[in-house]
MISE-869798 format. One record per atom (N, C-alpha, C): y, x, z. Coordinates in pm, whole numbers, padded with zeros to 5 digits, always signed. Atoms other than C-alpha are relative to their C-alpha. Layout:
N
YXZ/...
end
This chain:
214
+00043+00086-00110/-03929+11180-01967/-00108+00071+00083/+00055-00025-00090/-04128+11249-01691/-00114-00071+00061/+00054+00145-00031/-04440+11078-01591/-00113+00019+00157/+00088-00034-00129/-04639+11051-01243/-00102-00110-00030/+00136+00098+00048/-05006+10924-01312/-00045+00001+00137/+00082-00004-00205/-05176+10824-00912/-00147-00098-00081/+00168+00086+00012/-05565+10732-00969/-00013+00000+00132/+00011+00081-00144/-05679+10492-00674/-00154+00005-00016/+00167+00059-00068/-06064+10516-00556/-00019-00090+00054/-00004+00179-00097/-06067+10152-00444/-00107+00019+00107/+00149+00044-00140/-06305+10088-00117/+00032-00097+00054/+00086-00056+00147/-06514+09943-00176/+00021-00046-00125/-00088+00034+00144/-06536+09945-00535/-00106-00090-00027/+00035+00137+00046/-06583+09620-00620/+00138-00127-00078/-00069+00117+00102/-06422+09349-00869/+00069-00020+00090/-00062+00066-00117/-06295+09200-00550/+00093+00070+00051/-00065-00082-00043/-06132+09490-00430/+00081+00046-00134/-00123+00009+00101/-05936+09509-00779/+00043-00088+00015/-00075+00166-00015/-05849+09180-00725/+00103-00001+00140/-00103-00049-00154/-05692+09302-00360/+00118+00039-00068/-00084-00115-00026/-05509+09560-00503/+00137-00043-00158/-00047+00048+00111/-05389+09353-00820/+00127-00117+00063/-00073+00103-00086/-05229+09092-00614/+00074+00110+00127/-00145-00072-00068/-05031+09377-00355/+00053+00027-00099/-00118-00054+00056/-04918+09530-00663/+00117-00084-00082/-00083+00105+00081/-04779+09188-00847/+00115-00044+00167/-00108+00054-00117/-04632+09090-00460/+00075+00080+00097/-00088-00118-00077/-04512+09406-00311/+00053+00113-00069/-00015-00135+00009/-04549+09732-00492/+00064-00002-00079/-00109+00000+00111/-04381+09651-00801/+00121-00056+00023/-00125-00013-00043/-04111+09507-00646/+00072+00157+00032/-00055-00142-00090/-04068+09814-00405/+00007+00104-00133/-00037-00146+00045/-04090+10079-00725/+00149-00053-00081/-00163-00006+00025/-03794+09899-00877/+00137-00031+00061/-00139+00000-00075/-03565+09843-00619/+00017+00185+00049/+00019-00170-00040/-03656+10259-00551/+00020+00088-00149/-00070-00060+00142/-03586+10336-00956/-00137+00044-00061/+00141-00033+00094/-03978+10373-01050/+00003-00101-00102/+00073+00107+00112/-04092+10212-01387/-00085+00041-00039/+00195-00019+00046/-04472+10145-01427/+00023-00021-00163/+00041-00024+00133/-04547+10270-01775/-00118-00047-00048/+00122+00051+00023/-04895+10153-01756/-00085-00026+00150/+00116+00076-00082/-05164+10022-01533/-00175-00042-00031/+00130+00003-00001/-05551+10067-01546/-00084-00040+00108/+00097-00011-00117/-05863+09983-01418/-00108+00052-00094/+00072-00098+00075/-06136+10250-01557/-00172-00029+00122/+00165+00014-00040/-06549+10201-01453/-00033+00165-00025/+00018-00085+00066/-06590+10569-01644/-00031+00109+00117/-00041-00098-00090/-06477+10804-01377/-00069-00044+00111/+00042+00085-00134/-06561+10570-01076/-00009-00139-00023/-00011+00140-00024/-06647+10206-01072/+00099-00075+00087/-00125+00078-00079/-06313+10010-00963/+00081+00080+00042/-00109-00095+00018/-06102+10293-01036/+00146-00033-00058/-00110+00058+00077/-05725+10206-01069/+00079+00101-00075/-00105-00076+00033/-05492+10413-01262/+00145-00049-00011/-00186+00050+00046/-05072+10348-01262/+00063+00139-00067/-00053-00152+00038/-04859+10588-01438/+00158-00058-00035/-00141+00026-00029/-04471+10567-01320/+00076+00096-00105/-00145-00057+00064/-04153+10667-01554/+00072+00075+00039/-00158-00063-00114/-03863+10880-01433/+00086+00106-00135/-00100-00100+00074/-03577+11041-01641/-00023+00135+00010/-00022-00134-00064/-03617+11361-01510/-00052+00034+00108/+00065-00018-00168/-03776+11540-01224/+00094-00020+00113/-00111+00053-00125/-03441+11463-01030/-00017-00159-00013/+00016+00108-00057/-03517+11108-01072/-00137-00002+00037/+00077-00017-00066/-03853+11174-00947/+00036+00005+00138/-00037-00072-00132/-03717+11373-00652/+00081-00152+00087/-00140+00154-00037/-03442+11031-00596/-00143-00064+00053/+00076+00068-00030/-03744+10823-00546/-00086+00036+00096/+00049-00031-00089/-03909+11016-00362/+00049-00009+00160/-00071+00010-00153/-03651+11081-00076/+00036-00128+00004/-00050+00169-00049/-03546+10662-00100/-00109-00031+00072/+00111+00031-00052/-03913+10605-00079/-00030+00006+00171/+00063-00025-00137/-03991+10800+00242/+00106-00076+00091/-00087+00034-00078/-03677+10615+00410/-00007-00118+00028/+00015+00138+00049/-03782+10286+00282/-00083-00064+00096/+00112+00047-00127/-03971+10072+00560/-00095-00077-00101/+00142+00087+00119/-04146+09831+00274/-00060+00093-00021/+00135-00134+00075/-04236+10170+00102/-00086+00018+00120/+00117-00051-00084/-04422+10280+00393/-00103-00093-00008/+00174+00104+00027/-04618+09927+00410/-00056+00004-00073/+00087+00004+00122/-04690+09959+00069/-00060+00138-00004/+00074-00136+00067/-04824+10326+00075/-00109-00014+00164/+00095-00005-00169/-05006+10210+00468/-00110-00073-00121/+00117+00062+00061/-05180+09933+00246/-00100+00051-00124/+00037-00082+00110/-05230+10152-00076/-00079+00105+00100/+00092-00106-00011/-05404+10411+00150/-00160-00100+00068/+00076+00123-00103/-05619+10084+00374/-00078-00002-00200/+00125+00089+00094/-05770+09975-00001/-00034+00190-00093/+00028-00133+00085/-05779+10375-00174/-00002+00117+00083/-00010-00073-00067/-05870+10603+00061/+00018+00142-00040/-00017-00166+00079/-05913+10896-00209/+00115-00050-00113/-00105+00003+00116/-05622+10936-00448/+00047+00123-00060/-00047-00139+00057/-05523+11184-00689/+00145-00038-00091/-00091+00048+00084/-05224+11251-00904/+00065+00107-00129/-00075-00117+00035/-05060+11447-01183/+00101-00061-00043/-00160-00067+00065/-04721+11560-01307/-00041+00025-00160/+00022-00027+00084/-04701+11489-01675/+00158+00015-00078/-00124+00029+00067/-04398+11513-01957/-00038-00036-00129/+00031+00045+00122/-04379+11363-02278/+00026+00085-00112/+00004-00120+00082/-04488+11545-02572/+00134-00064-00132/-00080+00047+00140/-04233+11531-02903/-00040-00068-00117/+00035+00053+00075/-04412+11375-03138/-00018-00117+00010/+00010+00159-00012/-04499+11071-02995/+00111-00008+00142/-00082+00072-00111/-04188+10962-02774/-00009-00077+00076/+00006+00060-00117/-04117+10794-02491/+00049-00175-00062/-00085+00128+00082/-03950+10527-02759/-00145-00058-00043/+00155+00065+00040/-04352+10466-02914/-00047-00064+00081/+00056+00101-00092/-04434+10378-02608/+00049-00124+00039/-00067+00143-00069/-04177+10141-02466/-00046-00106-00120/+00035+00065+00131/-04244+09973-02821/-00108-00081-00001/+00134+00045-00031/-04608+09958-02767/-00029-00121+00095/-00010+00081-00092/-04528+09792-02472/+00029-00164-00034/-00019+00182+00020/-04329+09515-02586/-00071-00045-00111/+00103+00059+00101/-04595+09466-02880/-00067-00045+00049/+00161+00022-00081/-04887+09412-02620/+00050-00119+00102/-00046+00122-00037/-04674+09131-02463/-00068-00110-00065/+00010+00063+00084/-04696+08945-02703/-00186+00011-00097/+00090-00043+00060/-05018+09067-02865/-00063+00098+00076/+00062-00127-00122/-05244+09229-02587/-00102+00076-00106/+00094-00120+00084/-05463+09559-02711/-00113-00039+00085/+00110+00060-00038/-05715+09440-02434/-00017+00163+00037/+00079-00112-00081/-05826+09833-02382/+00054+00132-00062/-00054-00120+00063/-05656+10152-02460/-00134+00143+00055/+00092-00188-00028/-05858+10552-02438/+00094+00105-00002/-00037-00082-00030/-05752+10802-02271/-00046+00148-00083/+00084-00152+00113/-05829+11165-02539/+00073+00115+00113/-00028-00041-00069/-05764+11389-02244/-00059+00165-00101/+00050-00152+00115/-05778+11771-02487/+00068+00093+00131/+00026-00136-00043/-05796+12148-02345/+00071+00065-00071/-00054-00054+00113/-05576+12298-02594/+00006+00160+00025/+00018-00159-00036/-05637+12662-02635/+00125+00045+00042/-00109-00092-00073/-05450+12913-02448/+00082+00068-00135/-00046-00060+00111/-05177+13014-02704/+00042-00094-00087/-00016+00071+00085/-05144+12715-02908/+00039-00111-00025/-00068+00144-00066/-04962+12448-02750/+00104-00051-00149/-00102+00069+00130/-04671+12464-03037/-00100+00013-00126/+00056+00061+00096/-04942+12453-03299/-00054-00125+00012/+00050+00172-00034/-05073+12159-03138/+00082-00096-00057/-00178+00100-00052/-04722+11984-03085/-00011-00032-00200/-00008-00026+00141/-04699+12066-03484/-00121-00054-00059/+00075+00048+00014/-05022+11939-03540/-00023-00148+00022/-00041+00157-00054/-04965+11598-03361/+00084-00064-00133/-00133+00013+00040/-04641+11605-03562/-00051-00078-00129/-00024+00039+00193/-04770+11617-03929/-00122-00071-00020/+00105+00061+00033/-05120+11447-03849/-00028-00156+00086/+00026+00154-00056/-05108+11168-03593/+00073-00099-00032/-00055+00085+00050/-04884+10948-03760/-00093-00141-00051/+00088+00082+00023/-05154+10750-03882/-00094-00093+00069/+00041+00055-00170/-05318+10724-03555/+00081-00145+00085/-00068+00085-00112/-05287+10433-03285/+00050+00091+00124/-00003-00075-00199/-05172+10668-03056/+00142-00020+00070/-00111+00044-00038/-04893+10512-02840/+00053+00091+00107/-00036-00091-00070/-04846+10789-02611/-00061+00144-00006/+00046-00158-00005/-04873+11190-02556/+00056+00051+00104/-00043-00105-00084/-04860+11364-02217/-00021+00102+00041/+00074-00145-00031/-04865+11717-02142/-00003+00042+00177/+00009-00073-00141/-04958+11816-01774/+00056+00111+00030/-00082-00160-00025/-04708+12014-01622/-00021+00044+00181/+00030-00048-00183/-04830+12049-01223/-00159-00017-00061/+00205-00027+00028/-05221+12184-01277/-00019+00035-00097/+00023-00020+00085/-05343+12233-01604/+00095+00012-00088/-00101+00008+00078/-05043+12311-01824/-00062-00017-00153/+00049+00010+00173/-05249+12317-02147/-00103-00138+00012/+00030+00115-00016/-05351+11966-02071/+00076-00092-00055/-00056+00083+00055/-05267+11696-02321/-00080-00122+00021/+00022+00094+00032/-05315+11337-02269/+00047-00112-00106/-00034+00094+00153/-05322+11104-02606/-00032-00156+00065/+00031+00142+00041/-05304+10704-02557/-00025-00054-00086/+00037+00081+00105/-05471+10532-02797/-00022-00108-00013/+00022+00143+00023/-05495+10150-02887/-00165+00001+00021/+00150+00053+00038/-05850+10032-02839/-00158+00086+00085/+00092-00040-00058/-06185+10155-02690/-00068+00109-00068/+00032-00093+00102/-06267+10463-02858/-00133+00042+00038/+00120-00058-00069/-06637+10616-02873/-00120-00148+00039/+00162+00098-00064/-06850+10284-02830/-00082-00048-00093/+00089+00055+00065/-07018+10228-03143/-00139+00085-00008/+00123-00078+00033/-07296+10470-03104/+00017+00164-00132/+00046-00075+00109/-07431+10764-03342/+00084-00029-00139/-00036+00036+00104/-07228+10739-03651/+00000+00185-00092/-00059-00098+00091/-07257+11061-03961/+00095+00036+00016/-00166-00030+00012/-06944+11262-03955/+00050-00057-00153/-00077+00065+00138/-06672+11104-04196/+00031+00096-00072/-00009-00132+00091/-06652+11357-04484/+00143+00061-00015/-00123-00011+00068/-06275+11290-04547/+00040+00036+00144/-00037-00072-00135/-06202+11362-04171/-00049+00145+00080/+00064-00115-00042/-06396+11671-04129/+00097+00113-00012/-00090-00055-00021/-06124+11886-04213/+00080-00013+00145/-00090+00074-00103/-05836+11684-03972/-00130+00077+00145/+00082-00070-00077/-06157+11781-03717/-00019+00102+00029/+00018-00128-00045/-06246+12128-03714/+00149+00052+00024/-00117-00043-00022/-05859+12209-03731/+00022-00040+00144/-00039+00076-00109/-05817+11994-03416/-00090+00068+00119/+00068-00076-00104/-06117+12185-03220/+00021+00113-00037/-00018-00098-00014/-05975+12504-03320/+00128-00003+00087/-00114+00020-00059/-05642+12390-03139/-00031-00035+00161/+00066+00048-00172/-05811+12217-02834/-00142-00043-00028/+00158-00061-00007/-06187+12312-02845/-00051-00117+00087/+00079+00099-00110/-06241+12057-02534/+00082-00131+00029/-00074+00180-00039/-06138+11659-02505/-00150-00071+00033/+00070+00102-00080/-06309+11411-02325/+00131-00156+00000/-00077+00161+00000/-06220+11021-02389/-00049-00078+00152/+00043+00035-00074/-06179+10804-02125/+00047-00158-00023/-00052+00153+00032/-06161+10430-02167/+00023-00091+00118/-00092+00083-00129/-05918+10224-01964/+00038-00155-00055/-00038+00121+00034/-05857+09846-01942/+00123-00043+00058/-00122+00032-00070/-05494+09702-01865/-00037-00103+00118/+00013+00055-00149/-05435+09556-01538/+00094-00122-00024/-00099+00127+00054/-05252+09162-01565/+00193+00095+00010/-00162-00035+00005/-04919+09334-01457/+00081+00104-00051/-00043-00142+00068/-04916+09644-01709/+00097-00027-00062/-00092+00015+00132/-04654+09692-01951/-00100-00017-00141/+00082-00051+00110/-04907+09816-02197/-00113-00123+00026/+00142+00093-00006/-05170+09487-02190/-00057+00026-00132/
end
C-alpha cells in the first residue's frame, strides 16, 4: 500500500479553526476523496509540532492509484473547491510519500480501525525513527521478531525525502508520565533498537471525529 500523509497549519490556529476544518472535511472533502478513489487511513489534530495542526493520511493501492486520483482530482470542479477552501483555512502544508512496512500490514491497520469504532483509543504516537544508513532490512527484521507485543497498529517507511524514515503508530499517548528509571528487562530490546535507528522522536496525535482510527 501506499500512503500520502498532508499536515495542515490551520490559520489561525485556534480550536475554532479545527472546528472549521472538521466540519468541510465531514461535508465536502470526504465525500470528494471517495467518489475520486482516496481512503482516509487516519486523521489528526497534533498541538506538538504547531498548535491546531491537522494531519490526514490517504490510502492508495499503488502509486498508479495515487497517480488515478490525482489526474480525476485536478479535473474535478468540487476538488478544486475543496483544495480553494483547504488552502483559505491552511495556508502552509506539507506532505510525504510513505509505503507500508512488512511487519505490520496494511491488514493491522484496517483492523485497528474497526476496533476504535467501537472502542475509541482517544490518542495514538507517532515514533517517527532515523534508521541507520545500511540497516533498513535489519530493522524490517527487527520489527518482525520484536514488535509483536507492541500496540503498534501501523509502520510507514518514507519513500519521497528521507528514505530511511520509519513511521510506527502506536495506541495511546506515549512519553507523558515524566522521569521514569530505565526498565531493566527492556534495556536490551533498547540499545539493539538505537543501534538500528540511533534517532526517533514521538509525536502525539489525537483522532479527529471523522477518523477511521478514533
Amino acid at each position: 500500500m501506499i500512503y500520502l500523509e498532508e499536515t495542515f497549519d490551520l490559520e489561525p490556529a485556534s480550536p475554532e479553526t479545527v472546528d472549521r476544518f472538521v466540519e468541510f472535511a465531514q461535508g465536502s472533502l470526504l465525500p470528494a476523496y471517495q467518489r475520486l478513489g482516496a481512503r482516509l487511513a487516519a486523521a489528526w489534530t497534533c498541538n506538538s509540532e504547531r498548535f491546531g495542526q491537522v494531519k490526514q493520511v490517504l490510502e492508495f493501492d499503488d502509486l498508479g492509484g495515487l497517480g488515478a486520483f490525482r489526474e480525476e482530482a485536478s479535473n474535478d470542479e468540487s476538488w478544486v473547491a475543496c483544495a480553494a477552501t483547504i488552502e483559505d483555512l491552511a495556508p502552509v502544508q506539507n506532505s510525504r510519500l510513505m509505503e507500508s512496512l512488512g511487519p505490520i500490514p496494511p491488514e493491522t491497520t484496517h483492523a485497528a480501525a474497526a476496533e476504535s469504532q467501537s472502542s475509541p483509543v482517544g490518542a495514538y504516537s507517532l515514533a517517527i525513527l532515523q534508521v541507520a544508513p545500511g540497516m533498513m532490512s535489519e530493522f524490517v527484521e527487527f520489527l518482525e521478531t520484536e514488535g509483536s507485543p507492541f500496540p503498534i497498529v501501523a509502520s510507514w517507511r518514507t519513500i519521497a525525502g528521507r528514505s530511511n524514515e520509519v513511521t510506527d503508530v502506536w495506541k495511546g499517548a506515549l512519553g507523558q508520565g515524566g522521569y521514569q528509571p530505565a526498565n531493566e528487562a527492556q534495556k536490551p530490546l533498547l540499545r539493539r533498537l538505537r543501534e538500528l535507528a540511533p534517532s526517533e522522536r514521538l509525536l502525539n496525535v489525537y483522532p479527529l471525529p471523522y477518523s477511521p482510527l478514533l
